[in-house]
N, C-alpha and C positions, 0 to 999 in steps of 0.2 A: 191771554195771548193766543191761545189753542183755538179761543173759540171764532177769533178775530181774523185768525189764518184760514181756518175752515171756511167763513163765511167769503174773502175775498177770492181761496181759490175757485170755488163754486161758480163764484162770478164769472173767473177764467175757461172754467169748462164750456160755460153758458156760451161766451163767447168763441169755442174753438170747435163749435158742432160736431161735438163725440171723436173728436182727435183721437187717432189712434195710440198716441204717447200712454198717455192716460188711461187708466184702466183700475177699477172699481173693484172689493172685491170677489162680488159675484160674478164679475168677465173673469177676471184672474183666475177663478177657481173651473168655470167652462173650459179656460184654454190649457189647465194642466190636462183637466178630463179629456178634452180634445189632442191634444197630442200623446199622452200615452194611447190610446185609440188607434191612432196611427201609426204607432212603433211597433204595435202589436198588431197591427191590420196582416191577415195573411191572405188577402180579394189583391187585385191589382189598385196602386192608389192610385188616384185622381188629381188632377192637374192643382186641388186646391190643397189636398194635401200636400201637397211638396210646397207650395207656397207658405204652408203652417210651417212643416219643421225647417224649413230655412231660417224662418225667422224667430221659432222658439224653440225651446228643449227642459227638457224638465230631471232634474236632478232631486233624487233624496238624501238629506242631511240629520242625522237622527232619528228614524223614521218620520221627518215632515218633508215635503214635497215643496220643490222652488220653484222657481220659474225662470228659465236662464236663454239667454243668447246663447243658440249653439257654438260650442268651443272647437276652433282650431287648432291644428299640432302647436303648441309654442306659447297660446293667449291664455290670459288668466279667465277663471267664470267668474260673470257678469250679472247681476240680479236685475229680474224687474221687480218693481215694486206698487204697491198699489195704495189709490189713494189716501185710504184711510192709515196708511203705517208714514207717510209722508212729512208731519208736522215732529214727530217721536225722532225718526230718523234725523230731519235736520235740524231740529235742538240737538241730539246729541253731538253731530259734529260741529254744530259751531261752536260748542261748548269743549269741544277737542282741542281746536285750533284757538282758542284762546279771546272769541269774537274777532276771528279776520272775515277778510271782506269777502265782494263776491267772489274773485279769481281763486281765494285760497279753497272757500267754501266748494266750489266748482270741479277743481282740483282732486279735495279728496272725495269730492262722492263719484267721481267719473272713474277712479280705482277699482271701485267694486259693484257703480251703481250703473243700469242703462236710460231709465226713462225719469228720469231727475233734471228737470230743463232749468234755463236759467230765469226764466221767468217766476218758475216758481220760487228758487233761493229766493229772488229778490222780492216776493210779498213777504218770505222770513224775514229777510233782513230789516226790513221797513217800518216791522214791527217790533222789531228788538230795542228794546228802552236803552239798553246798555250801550248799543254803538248809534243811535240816535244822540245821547249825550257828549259822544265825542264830538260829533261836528267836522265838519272840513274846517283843516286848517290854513291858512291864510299864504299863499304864497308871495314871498317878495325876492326882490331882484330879477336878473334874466341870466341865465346862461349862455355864457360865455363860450365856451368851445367844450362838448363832451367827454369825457376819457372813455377812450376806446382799448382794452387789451384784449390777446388774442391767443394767449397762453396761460397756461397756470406758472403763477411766482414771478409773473413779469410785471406785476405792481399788487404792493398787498399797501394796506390802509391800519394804523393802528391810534386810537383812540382809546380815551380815561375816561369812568364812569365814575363821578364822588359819590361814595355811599358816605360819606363821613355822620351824616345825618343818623344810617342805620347800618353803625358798622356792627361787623360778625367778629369780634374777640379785637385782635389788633389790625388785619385784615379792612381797611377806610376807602381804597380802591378797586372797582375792577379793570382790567386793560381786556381790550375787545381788539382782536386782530380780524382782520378780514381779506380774504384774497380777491381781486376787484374782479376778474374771469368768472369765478364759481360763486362767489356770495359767501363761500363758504367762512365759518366764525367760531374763533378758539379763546375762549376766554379762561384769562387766568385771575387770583385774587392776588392787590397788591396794601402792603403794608403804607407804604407812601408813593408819590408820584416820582421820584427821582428819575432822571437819566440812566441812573446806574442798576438800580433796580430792574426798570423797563428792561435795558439789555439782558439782564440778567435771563430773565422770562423767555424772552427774543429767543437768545440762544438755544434753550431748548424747543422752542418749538422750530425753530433752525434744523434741527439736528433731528426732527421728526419727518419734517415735511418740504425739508430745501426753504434755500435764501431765496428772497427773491432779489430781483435787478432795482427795483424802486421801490423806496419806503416813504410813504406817506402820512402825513400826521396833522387831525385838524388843532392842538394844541401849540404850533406855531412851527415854522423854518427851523428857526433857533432850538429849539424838541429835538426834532427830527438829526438835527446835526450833530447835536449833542449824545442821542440815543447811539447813533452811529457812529462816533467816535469812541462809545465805552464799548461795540459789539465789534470793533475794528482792533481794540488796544484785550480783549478777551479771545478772539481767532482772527489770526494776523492773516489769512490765507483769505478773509471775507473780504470782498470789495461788494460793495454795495454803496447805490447815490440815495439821496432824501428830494423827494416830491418839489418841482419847481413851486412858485407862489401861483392858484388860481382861486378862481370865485369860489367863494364859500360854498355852493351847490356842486361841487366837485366831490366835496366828503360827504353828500346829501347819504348816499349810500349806508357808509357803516355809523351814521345818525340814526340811521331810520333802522338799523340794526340793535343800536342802545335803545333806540323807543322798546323794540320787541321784547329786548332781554330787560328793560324794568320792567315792561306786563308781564312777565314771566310765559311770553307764547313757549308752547309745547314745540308746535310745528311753524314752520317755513314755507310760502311759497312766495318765489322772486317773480316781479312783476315783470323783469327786464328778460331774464334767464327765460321765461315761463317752465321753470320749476325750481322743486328746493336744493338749496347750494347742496345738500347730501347727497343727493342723486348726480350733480352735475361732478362733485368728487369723488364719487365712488361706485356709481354708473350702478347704482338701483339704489329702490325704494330703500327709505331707512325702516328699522322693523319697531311694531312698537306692540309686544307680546301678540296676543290673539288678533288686534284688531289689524296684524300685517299678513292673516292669512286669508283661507278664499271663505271663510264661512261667514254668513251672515250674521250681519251686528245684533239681531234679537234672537238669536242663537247661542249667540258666545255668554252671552250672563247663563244661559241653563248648563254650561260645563261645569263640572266641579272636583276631575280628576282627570288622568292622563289617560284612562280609560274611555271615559267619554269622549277624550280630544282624538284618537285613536277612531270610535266609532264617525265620531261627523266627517274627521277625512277619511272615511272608508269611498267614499265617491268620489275622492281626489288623489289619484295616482299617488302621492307622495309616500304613504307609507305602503300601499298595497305592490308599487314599482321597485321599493327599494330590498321588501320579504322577497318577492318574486324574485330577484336578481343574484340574492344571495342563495334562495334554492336551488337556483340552477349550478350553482359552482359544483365543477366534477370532484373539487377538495384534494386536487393533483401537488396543488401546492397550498400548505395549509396557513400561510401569510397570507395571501392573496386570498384567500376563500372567505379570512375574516373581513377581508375593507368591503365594505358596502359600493363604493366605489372603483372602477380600475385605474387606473395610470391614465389611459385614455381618457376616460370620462370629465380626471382633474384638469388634463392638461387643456381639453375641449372646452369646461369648464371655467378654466383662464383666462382662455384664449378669449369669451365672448365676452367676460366681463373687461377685460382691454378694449375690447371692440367699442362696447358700451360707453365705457368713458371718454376714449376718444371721441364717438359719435354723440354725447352729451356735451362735451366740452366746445366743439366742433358749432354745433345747434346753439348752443346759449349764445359764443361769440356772433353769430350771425343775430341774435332775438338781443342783444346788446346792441348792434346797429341799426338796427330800425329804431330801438327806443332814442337813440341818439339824435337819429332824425327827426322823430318825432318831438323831442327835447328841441331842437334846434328850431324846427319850423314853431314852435309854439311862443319861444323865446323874440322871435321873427316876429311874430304877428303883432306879439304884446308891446315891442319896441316899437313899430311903427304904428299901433294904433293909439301908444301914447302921444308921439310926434303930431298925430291928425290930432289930436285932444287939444295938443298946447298952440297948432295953428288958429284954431279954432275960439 
């Protein structure tokens, strides 16, 4: 497959007349040389050096030398990457994400990566035997009228997974909840499908994360009424209604969520949200050990101690900003001199991860109405272009 990617992207280059995207890693290694030059230049620079470090910067992590998009107050660093590390890098994230598509692929290399185009994923993806096997699946019916919410808990969706096949001790069920806003998905294990059990579940995550106003269930009306009647006769003070009757493509959503969790994906990203329900609930990245920080993915296998992890972010403010902060304390008051943090810092702290969630939850709902639209007119097209079929 390696050798089958190399050979097509080649072709791509062929075609993009030494694009500047792309870079080799003899350019790669000119332009660290090139810019540290410049940082060190003490001549007056020249109009093209300012055009370099604008556009590059060069960081060392380990003693090995990156090559980064110069970083702003506030942004995360950015890697380029160069051809030859290209096919390495994305096996290993499509192998993250569990073979998701292009948008998830897309997703997480745009986290930490700059010159990763989408045309490249897609010569990976084309060649991956594994999700060439799955095939597009076959859509039928038409959608009816979209669901739109526009809050968190103003309609969640809950659905039965039969594991009976491959159950875990007595454990034959999983129930998948999902909140229809964020995507977001709590699964719990169930012993049987009952009404009463389901509530049971309900109520605790109730009790975590608020009721919502509408409960929906693709397991039928009748479910749904019933689930609601044993979470109604458990906390008398809930009022909550169950999901009118619509098109089956209504529950498409927390389906395509059971797809996920039998492949067992790691990661999420929503097509509709354009990102993963964790972010859209919790207004950042979810962390997933080394590979949620800023160090480079063929870097992180060479750690092997806290020591090490300590020296790679020596170039990344994190621990060198937090020693600094604590040396400064005059030690006037000797509680405060231990928090690494002030009062301010936390409350500043909170305040933007509020900010965050709002402004995520805020975004999905608007990237929810376009896909709506976009459902609706497509729905549109396929209705009347069967109508011209049957005239015909």
């Amino acid at each position: 497959m390696e050798n089958k990617f190399n050979e097509k992207f080649n072709n791509l280059l062929l075609n993009k007349n030494a694009n500047a995207v792309f870079l080799n890693k003899v350019k790669y290694d000119e332009l660290i040389l090139k810019v540290n030059n410049v940082k060190t230049k003490t001549t007056k620079k020249t109009t093209d050096d300012y055009k370099l470090i604008k556009k590059y910067d060069v960081v060392n992590i380990s003693g090995i030398e990156k090559l980064i998009v110069p970083v702003s107050e506030g942004n995360l660093i950015k890697y380029y990457v160069y051809n030859e590390q290209l096919f390495q890098l994305l096996n290993e994230t499509h192998t993250s994400v569990e073979h998701g598509g292009r948008n998830r692929m897309e997703y997480e290399l745009n986290l930490k990566y700059k010159n990763i185009t989408r045309e490249t994923i897609m010569i990976f993806l084309n060649l991956c035997d594994h999700c060439q096997k799955k095939g597009s699946t076959i859509k039928k019916g038409l959608v009816v009228k979209p669901i739109l919410s526009s809050e968190l808990n103003s309609r969640c969706q809950v659905d039965l997974i039969d594991m009976q096949a491959q159950p875990d001790g007595d454990y034959k069920f999983i129930m998948v909840y999902q909140d229809h806003l964020t995507k977001f998905v709590i699964l719990r294990p169930l012993t049987h499908k009952r009404a009463e059990e389901v509530a049971y579940v309900l109520i605790d995550i109730f009790t975590t994360f608020g009721a919502p106003a509408i409960l929906q269930s693709d397991n039928g009306r009748e479910f749904a009424n019933k689930v609601i009647i044993e979470l109604c006769s458990m906390w008398e003070e809930l009022k909550i209604v169950h999901g009118k009757p619509r098109h089956s493509q209504s529950q498409r959503s927390v389906e395509r969520a059971n797809q996920d969790i039998q492949n067992i994906l790691a990661t999420c990203f929503h097509h509709g949200t354009k990102r993963s329900p964790y972010e859209v609930m919790f207004g950042t990245h979810a962390k997933v050990g080394l590979k949620s920080t800023q160090i480079p993915t063929d870097l992180i296998s060479t750690l092997k101690s806290e020591e090490d992890l300590e020296k790679a972010l020596g170039c990344g403010i994190n621990i060198e900003n937090i020693n600094e902060k604590h040396e400064k304390s005059d030690g006037s008051d000797k509680d405060s001199a231990k928090q690494l943090f002030s009062d301010e810092d936390k409350n500043n702290q909170i305040k933007l991860r509020i900010e965050s969630i709002s402004s995520n939850q805020s975004n999905a709902a608007e990237n929810l109405k376009v896909q709506a639209r976009k459902m609706k007119n497509l729905s549109e097209e396929r209705f009347f272009s069967r109508k011209r079929r049957r005239k015909c």
